[in-house]
MDTraj code that builds the backbone (N, CA, C; nanometers):
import mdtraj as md
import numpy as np

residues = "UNK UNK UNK UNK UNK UNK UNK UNK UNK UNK UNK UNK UNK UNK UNK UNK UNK UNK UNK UNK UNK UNK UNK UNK UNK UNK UNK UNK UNK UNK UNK UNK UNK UNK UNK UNK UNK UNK UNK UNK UNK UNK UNK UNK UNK UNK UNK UNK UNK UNK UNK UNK UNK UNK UNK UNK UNK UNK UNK UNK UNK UNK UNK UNK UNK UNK UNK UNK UNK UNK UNK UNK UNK UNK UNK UNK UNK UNK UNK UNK UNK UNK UNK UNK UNK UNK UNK UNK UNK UNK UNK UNK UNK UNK UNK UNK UNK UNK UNK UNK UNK UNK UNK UNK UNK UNK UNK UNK UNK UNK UNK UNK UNK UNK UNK UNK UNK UNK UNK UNK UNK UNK UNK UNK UNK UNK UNK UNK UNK UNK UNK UNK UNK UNK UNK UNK UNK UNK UNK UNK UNK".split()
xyz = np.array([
    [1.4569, 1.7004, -0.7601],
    [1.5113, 1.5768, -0.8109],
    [1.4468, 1.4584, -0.7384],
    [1.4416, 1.3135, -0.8283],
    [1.3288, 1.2272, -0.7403],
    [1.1928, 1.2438, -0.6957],
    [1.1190, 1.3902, -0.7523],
    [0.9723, 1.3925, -0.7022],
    [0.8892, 1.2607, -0.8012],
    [0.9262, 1.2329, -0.9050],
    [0.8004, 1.1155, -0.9318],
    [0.8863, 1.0092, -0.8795],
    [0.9793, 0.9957, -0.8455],
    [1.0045, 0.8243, -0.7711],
    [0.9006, 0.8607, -0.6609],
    [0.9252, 0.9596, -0.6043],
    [0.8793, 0.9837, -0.4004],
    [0.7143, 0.9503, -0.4874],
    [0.6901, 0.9727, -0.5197],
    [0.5516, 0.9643, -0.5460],
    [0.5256, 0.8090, -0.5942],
    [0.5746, 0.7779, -0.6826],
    [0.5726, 0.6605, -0.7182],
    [0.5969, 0.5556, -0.5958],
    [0.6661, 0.5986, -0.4832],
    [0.6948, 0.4811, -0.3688],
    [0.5623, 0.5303, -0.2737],
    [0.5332, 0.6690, -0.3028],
    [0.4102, 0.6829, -0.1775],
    [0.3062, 0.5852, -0.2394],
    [0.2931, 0.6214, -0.4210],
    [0.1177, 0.5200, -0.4358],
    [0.1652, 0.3768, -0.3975],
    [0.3037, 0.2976, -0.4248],
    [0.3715, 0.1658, -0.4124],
    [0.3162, 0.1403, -0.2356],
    [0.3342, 0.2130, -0.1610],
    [0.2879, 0.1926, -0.0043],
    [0.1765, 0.2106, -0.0186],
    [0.0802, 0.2904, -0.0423],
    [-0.0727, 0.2627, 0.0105],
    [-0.1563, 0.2093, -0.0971],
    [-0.0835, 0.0997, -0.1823],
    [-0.1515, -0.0041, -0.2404],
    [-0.1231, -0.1136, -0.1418],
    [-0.0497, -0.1306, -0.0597],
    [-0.0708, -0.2034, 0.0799],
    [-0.2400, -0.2223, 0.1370],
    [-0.2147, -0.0930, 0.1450],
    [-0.3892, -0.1141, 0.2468],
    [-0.3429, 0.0223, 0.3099],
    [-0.4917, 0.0939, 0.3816],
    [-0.5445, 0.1899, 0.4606],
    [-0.5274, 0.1750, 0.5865],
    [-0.4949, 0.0211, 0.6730],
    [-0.4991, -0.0209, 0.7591],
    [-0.6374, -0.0532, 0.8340],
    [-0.7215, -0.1120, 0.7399],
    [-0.8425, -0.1469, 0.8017],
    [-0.8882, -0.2893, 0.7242],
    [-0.9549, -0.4042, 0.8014],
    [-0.9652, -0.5523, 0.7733],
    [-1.0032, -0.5367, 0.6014],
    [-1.0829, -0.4458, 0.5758],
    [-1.1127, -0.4721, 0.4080],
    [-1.0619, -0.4375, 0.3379],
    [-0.9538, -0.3681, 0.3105],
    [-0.8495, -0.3449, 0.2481],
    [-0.7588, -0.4477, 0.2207],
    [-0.7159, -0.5057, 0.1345],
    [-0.6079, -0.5897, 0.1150],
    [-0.5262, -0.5078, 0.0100],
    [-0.3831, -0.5536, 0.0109],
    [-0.3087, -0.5981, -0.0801],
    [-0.3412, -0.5474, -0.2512],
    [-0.3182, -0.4754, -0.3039],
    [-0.3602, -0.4517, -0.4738],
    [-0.2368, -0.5108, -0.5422],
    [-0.1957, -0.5801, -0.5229],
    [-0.0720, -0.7067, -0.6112],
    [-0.0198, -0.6639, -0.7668],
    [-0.1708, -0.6690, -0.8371],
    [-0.1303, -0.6137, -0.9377],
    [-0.0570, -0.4916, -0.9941],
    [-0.1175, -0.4160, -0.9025],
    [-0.0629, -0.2572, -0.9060],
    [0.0664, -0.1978, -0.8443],
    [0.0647, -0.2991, -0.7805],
    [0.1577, -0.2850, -0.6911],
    [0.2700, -0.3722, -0.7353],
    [0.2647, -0.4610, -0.8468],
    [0.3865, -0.5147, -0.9486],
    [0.4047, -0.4632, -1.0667],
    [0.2850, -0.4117, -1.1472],
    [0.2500, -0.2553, -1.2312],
    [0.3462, -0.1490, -1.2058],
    [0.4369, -0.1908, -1.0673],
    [0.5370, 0.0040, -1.0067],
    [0.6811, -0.0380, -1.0068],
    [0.7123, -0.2622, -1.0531],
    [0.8274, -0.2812, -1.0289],
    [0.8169, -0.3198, -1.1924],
    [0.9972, -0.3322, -1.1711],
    [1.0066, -0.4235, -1.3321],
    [1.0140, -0.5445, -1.3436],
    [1.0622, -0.6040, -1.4598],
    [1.0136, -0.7885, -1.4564],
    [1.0537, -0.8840, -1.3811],
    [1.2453, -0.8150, -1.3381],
    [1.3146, -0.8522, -1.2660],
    [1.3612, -0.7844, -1.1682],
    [1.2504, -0.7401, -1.1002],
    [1.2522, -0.6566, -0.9582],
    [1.2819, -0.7842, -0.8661],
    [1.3932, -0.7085, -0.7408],
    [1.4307, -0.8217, -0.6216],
    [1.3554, -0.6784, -0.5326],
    [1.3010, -0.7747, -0.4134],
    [1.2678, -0.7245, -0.2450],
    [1.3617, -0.8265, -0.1804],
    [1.4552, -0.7566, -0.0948],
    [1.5434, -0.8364, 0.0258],
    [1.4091, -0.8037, 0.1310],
    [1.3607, -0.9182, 0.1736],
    [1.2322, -0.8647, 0.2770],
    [1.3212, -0.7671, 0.4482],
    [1.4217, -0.8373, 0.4564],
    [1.4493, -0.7758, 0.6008],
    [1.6080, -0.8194, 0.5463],
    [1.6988, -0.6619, 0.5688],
    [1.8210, -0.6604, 0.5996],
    [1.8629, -0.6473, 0.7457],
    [1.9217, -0.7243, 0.8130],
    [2.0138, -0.8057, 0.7407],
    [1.9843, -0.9442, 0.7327],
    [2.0166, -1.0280, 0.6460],
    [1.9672, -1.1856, 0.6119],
    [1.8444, -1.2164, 0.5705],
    [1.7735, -1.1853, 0.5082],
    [1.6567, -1.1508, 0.5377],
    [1.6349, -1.2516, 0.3646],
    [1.5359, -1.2865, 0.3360],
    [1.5484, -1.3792, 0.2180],
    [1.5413, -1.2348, 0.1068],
    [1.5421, -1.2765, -0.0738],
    [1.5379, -1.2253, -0.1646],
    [1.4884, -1.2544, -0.2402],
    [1.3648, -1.2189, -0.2910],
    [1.2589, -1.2761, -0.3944],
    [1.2915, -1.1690, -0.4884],
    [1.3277, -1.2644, -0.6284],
    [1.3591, -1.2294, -0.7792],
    [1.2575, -1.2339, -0.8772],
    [1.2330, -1.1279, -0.9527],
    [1.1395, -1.1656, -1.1058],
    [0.9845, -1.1541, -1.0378],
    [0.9303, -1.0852, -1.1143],
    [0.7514, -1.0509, -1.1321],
    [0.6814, -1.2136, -1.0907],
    [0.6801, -1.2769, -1.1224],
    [0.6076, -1.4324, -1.0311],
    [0.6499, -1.4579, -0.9534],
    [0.7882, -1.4276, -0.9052],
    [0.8227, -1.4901, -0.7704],
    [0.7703, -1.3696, -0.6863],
    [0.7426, -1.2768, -0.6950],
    [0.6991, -1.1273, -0.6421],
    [0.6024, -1.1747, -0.6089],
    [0.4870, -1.1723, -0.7185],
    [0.3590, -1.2390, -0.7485],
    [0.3061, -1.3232, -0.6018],
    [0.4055, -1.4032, -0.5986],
    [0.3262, -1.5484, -0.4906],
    [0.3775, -1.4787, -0.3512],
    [0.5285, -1.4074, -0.3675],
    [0.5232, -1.4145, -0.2354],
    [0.4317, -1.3153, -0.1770],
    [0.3793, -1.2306, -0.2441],
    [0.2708, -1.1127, -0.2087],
    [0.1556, -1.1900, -0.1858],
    [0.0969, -1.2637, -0.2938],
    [-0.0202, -1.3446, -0.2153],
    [-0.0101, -1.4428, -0.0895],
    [0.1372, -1.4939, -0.0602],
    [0.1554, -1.5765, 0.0821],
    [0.1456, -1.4487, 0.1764],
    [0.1712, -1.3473, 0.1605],
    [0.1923, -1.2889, 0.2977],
    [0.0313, -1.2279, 0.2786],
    [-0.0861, -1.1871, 0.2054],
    [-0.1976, -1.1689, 0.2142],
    [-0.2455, -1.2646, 0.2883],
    [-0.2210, -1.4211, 0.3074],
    [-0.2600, -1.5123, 0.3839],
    [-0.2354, -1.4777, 0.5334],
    [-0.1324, -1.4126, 0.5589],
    [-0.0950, -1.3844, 0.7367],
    [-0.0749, -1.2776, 0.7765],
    [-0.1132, -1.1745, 0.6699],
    [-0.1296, -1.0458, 0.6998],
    [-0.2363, -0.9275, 0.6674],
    [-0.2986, -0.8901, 0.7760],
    [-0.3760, -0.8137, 0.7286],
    [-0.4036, -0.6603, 0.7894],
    [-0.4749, -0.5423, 0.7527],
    [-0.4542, -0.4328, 0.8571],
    [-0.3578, -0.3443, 0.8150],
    [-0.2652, -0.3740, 0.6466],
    [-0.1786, -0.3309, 0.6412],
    [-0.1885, -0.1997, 0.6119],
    [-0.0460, -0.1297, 0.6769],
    [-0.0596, 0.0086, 0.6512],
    [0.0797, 0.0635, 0.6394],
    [0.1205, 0.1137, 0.5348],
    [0.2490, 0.1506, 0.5380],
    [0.3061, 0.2922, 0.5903],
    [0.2904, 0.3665, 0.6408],
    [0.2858, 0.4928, 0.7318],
    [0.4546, 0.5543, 0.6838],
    [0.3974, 0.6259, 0.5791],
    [0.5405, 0.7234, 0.5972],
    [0.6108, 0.8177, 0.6303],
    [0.6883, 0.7946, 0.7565],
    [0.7449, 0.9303, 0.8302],
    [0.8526, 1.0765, 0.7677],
    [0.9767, 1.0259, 0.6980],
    [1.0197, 1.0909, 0.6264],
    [1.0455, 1.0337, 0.5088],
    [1.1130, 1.0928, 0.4021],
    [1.1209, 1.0333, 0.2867],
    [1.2339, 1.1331, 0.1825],
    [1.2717, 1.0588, 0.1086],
    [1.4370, 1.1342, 0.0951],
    [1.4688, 1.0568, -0.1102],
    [1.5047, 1.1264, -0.1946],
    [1.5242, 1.1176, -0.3059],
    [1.6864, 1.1561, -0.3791],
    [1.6884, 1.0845, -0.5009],
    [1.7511, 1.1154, -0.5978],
    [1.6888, 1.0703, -0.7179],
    [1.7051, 1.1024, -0.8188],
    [1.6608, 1.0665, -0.9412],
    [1.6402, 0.8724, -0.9785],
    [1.7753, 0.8336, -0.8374],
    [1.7828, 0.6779, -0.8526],
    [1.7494, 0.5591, -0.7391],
    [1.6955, 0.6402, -0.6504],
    [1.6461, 0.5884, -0.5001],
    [1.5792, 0.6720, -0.4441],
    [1.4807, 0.5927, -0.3794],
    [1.4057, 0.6705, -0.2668],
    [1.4314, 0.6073, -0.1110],
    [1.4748, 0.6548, -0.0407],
    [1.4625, 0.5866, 0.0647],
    [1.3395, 0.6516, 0.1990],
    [1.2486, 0.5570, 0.2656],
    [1.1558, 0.6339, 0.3606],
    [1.2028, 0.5597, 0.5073],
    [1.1687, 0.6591, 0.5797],
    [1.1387, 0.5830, 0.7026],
    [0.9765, 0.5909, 0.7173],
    [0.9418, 0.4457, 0.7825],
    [0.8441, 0.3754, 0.8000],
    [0.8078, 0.3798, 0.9434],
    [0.6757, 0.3523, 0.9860],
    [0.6529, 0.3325, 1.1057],
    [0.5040, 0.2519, 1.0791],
    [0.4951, 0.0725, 1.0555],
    [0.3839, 0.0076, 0.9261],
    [0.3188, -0.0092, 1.0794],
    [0.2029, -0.0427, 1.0343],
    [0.0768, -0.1195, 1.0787],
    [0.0348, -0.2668, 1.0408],
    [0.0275, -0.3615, 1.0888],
    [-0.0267, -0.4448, 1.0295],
    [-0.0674, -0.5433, 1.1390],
    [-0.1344, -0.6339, 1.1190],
    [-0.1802, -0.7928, 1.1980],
    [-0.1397, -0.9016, 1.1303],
    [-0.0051, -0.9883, 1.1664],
    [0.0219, -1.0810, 1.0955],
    [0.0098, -1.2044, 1.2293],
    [0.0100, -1.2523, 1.1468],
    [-0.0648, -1.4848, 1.2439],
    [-0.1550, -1.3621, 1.3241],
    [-0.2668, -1.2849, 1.3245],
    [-0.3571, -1.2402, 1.4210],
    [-0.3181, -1.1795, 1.5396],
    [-0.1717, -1.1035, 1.5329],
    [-0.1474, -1.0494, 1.6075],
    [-0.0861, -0.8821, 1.5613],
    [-0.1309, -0.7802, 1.6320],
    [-0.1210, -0.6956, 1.6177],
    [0.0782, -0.6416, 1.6013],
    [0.1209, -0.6058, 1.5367],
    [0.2560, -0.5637, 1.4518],
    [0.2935, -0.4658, 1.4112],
    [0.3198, -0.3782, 1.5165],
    [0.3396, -0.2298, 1.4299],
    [0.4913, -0.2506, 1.4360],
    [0.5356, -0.2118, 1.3693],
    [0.6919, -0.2131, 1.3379],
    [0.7669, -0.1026, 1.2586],
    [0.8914, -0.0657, 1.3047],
    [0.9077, 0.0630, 1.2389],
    [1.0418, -0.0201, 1.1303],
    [1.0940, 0.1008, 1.0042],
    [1.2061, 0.0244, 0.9132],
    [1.2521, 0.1428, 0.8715],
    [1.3361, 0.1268, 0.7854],
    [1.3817, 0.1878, 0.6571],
    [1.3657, 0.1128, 0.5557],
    [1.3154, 0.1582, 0.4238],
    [1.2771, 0.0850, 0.3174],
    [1.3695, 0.2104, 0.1898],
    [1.4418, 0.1154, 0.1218],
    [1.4884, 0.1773, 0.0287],
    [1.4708, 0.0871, -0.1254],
    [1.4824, 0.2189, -0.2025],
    [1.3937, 0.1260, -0.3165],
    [1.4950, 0.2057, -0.4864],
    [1.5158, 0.1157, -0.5500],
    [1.5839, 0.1503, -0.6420],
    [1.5383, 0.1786, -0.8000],
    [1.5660, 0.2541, -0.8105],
    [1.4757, 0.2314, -0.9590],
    [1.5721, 0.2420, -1.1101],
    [1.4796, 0.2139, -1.2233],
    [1.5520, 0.1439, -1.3625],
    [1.5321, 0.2739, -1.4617],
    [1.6073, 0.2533, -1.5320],
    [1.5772, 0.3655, -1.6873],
    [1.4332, 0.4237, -1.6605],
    [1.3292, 0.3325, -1.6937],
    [1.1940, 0.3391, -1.7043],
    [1.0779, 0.4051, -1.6088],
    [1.1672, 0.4748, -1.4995],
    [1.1163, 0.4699, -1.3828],
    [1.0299, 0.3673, -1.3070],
    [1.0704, 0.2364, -1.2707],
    [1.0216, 0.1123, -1.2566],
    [1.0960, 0.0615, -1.1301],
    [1.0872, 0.0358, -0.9998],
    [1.1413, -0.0035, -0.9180],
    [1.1987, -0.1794, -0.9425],
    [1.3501, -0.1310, -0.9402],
    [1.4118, -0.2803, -0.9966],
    [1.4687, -0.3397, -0.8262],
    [1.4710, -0.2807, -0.7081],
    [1.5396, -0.3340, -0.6015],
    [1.4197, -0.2563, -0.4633],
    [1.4391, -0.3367, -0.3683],
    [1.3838, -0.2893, -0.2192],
    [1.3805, -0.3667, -0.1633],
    [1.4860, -0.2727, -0.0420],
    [1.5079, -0.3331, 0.0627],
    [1.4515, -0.3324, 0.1513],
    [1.4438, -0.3900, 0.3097],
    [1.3583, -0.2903, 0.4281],
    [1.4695, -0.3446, 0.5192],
    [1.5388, -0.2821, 0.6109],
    [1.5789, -0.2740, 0.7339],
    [1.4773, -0.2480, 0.8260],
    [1.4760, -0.3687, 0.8839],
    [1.3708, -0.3734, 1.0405],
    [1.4650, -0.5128, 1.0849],
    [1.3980, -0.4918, 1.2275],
    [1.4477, -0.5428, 1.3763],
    [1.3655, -0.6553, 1.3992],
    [1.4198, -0.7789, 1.2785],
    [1.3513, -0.8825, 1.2478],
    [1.2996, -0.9765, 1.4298],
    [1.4028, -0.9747, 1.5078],
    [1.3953, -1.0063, 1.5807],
    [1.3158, -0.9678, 1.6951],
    [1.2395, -0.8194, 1.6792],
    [1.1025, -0.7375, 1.7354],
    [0.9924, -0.7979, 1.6737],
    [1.0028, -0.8118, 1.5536],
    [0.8616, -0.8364, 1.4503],
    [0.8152, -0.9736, 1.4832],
    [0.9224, -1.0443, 1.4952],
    [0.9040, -1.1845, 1.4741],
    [0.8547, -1.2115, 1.6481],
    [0.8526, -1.1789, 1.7281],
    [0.8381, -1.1626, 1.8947],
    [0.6899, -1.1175, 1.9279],
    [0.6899, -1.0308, 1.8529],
    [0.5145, -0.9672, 1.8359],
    [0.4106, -1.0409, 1.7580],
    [0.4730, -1.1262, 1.6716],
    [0.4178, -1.2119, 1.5371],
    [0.3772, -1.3744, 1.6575],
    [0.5040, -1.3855, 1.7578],
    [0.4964, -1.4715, 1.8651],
    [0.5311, -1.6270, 1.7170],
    [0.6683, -1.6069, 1.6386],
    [0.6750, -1.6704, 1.5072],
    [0.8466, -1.7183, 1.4948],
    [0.9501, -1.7414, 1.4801],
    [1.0593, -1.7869, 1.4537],
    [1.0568, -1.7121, 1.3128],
    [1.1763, -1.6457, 1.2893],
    [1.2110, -1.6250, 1.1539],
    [1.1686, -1.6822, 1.0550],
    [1.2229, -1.8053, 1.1009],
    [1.2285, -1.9244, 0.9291],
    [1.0121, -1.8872, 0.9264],
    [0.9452, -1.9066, 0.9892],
    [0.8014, -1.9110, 1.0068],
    [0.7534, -1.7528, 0.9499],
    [0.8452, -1.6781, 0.9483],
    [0.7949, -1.5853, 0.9465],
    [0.8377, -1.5468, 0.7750],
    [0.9495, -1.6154, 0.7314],
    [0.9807, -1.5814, 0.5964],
    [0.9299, -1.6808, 0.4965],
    [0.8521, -1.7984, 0.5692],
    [0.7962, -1.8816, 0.4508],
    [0.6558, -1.9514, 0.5342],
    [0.5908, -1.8727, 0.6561],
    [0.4765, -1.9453, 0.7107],
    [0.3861, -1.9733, 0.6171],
])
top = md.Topology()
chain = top.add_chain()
for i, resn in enumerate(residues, 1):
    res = top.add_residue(resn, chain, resSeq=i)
    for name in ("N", "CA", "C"):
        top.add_atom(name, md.element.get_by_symbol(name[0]), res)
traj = md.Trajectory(xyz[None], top)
């Protein structure tokens, strides 16, 4: 039960990147796996909530601006027909500083098999310390 979500969230993570400088971001493909009105809560708890395929859109290209190296590393990973949830342990370089950070990312999906929700639980207050960034800087730098 849940083997094409788990799959569907593994290709959704390594359209991130490989974790190496030339790799970026595949945006398209990687909004190609949500639906029109897919929300990401970026960081529970408080963490902002970007709604709808264009607001997705930009905020994926703002964070290509301060992030790069990305790598989404998945440790375990756990299903039902209506969620996937993984634990994470990412890679990345955001403002030019090295960011490995670990989460839980849970991700919801629609009729269509189409991810309509995802969340990530991380320790905003680690990330943002390593980033050497203030929250607010870090959710709209």
């Amino acid at each position: 039960m849940g083997q094409r979500q788990e799959d569907a969230v593994r290709e959704f993570c390594a359209l991130w990147g490989d974790g190496t400088l030339e790799t970026k971001p595949q945006v398209e493909k990687i909004l190609a796996l949500m639906s029109d009105d897919a929300e990401w809560q970026q960081w529970v708890p408080g963490g902002p909530t970007i709604r709808g395929r264009e607001a997705l859109r930009a905020e994926f290209i703002r964070q290509t601006r301060i992030a790069t190296n990305n790598k989404c590393n998945i440790i375990n990973i756990l299903s039902n027909d209506r969620m996937v949830m993984t634990e994470r342990a990412d890679d990345a370089v955001i403002f030019g500083k090295s960011c490995p950070h670990a989460m839980v990312a849970v991700y919801e999906f629609d009729d269509q098999g189409l991810i309509k929700a995802w969340r990530e639980y991380i320790d905003m207050a680690d990330l943002t310390r390593k980033m050497g960034v203030t929250e607010e800087v870090a959710a709209h730098g």
